[in-house]
N, C-alpha and C positions, 0 to 999 in steps of 0.2 A: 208323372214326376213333378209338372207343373204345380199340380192340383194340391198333393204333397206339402209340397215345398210351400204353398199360400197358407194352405192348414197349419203348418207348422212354426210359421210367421205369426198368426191370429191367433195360436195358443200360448206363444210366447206373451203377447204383447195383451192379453188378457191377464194369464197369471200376474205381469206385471203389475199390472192394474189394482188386483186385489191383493198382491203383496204390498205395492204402498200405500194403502190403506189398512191389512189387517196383519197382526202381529202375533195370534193368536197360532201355537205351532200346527195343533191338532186342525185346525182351520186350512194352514198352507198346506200342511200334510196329504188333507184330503183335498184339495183343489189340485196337485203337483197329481196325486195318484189318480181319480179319475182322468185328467187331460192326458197323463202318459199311458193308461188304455186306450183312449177312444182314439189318440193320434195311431195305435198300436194295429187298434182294429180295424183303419182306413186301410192299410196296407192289403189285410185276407182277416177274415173275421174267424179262422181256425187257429191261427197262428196265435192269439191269444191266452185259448185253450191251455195250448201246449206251452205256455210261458206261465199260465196257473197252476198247470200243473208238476213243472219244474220248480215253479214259488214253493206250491204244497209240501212234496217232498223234502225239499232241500232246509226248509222250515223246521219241518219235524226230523229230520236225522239232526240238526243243527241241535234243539234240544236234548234229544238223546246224548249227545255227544257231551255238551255241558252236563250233564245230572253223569254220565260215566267215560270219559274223554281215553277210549281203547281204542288202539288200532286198526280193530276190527269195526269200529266203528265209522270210522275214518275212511276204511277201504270200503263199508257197505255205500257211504257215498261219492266216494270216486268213480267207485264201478257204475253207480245210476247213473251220472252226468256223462261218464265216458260214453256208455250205452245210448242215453237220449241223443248223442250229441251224433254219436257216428251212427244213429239209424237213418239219421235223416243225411247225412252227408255223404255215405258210401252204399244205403240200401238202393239208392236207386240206379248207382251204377253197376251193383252187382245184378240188379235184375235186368238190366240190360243185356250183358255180358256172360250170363252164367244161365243156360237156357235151363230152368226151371219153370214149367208151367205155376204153381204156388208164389213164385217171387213176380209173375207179373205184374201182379196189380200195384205193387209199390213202383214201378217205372217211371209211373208221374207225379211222384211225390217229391213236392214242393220244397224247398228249404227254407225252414220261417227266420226272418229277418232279424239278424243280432245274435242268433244263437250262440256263436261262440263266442261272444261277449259275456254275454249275462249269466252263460254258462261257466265262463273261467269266472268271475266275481263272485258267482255261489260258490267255487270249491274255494277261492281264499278264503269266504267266511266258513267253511267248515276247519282247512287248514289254519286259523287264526284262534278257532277254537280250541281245536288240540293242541294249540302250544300253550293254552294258557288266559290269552287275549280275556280282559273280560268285557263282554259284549252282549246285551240283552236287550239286541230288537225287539218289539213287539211285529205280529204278525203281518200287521198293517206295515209298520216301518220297513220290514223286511218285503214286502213286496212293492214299496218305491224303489227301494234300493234297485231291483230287479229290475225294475220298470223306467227308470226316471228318465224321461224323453230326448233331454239334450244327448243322452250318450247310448241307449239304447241299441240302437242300428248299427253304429260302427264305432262304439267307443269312444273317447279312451277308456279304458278296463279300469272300475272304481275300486275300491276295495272299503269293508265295512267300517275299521276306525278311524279311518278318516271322513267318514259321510253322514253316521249316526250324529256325530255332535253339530253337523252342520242342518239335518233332520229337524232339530230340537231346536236349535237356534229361532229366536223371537227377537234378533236384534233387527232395530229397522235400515231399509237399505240405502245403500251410501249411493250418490246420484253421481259419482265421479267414477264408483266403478260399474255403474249402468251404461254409461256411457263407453268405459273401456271395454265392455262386451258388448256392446254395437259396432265400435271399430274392429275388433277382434271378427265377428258378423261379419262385415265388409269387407275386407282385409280374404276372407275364407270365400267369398263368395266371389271373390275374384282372381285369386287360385284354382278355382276350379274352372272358371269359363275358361283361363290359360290352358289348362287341363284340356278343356275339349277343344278347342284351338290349337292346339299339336295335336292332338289324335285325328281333328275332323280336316283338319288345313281351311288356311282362307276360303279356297274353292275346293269343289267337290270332287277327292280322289287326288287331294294334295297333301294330304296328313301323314303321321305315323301309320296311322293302322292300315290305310292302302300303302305303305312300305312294303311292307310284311310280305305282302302278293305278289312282289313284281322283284325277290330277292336274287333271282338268278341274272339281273341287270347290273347288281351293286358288286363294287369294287370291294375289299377289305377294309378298305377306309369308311369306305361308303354304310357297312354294316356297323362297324364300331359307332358311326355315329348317330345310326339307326337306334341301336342299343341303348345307347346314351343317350336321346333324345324319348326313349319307350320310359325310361327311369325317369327322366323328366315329368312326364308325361303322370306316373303312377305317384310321386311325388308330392304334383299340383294338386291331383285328383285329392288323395288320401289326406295327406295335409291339410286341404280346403276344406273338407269335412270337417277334420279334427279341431280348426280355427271356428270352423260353424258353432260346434258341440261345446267349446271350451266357453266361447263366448256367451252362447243363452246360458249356461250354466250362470256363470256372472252376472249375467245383468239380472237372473232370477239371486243371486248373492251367497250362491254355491264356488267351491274353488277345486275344480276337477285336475287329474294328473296332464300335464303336457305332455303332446305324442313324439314330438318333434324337436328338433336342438340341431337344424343349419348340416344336416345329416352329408352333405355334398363337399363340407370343406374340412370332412377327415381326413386325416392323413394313414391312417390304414383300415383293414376291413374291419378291426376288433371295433375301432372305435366307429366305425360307422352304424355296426349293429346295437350298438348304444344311444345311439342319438335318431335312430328311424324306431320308429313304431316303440318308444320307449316303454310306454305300459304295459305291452307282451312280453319286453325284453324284461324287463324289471320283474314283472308278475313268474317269467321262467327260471330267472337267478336267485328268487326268494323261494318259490315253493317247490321248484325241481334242482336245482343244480346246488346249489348251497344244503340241501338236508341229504344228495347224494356223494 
């Protein structure tokens, strides 16, 4: 995770480097897409693959879709991403569970990193198609989009008209807001030690997650604040990420969706599920619940 996390600093602050210097989009283009492979491939170097080949497809039903924008068209690509997405997230617990000697060999099949990210982003550009949207990545474009490092792993969930024209942009960077995504950086990265700081506790076997173990000690009070401090906990974590992600976007002079909106001082649950993880929330209300 360390190791990671260095790499992922040194690629930032690279690209940097040759964004204030080059302005050239096809230039940033190509410097943004190989670094969000190779940071891609440090993780498992399979799981690439399998993010080229999600690119692949979702590229070409994308075309198809614009030259004939049918339903059937639409559902041909739902059904792949639905399929990619759940073989890898439920095939291995059925092979666990469901003694089939033919399903063993999926048992230890890995789940590659961001899937249902870059997976929900390809069906809004197919959904964005069908309504109309007019939108014509190029091949290349379309697989930064897939690809692009700050939000990869865990999002926030981008969507394509808002990313294409930030793609193309050759405007040069503003050093006020490089700077507001380094604090944003810092800011995330210290939400998260919080994070592991309630989970791990000061000392060893004082945290949340040794709560958990020793439940038949806690009072009712004792659990509610268990609960409420587990939320904390997933909060800091998720959050800090999402502060991480938002901000290299920035200071590379991208302007990604915010996950988060203070999600703690709702006043009821509707509105709480609005303000946590807002780009699932939003991504569900636009392409699922608003066309049902």
């Amino acid at each position: 995770m360390l190791l990671n996390a260095i790499l992922f600093g040194l690629a930032l602050l690279i690209c940097l480097l040759v964004f204030s210097r080059i302005r050239s989009r096809r230039a940033r283009q190509g410097m943004l897409l190989v670094t969000s492979y190779t940071l891609y491939f440090t993780w498992a170097g399979w799981f690439v693959f399998v993010l080229l080949a999600s690119t692949a497809m979702n590229f070409v039903i994308g075309e198809w879709l614009r030259k004939k924008p049918h339903w059937l068209v639409l559902l041909t690509g739902i059904l792949f991403n639905l399929a990619l997405l759940s073989s890898f997230k439920y095939l291995p617990q059925a092979a666990i569970t469901i003694p089939m000697p033919s399903l063993q060999r999926f048992s230890h099949l890995a789940l590659p990193l961001g899937i249902s990210f870059w997976t929900f982003e390809a069906m809004s550009y197919l959904f964005d198609l069908y309504r109309g949207e007019e939108l014509n990545p190029s091949l290349f474009e379309f697989a930064l989009y897939m690809a692009f490092f700050p939000v990869v792993i865990s999002g926030p969930i981008c969507r394509m008209p808002d990313m294409l024209p930030q793609f193309r942009s050759e405007q040069a960077l503003l050093w006020s807001e490089v700077g507001h995504g380094f604090r944003r950086i810092a800011i995330g990265v210290l939400m998260m030690q919080l994070g592991r700081l309630l989970g791990q506790g000061i000392l060893a076997g004082d945290g949340i997650n040794s709560g958990f173990d020793r439940l038949t000690r806690w009072s009712g009070t004792d659990v509610w604040c268990l609960a409420f401090g587990y939320g904390l906990q997933l909060f800091f974590d998720f959050a800090g990420y999402s502060h991480i992600a938002i901000g290299a976007a920035k200071v590379l002079g991208f302007i990604v969706p915010e996950n988060f909106a203070r999600p703690f001082q709702s006043t009821s649950p509707s509105i709480f599920w609005t303000r946590w993880h807002m780009s699932l929330s939003f991504w569900i209300r636009d392409y699922v619940f608003f066309p049902l």
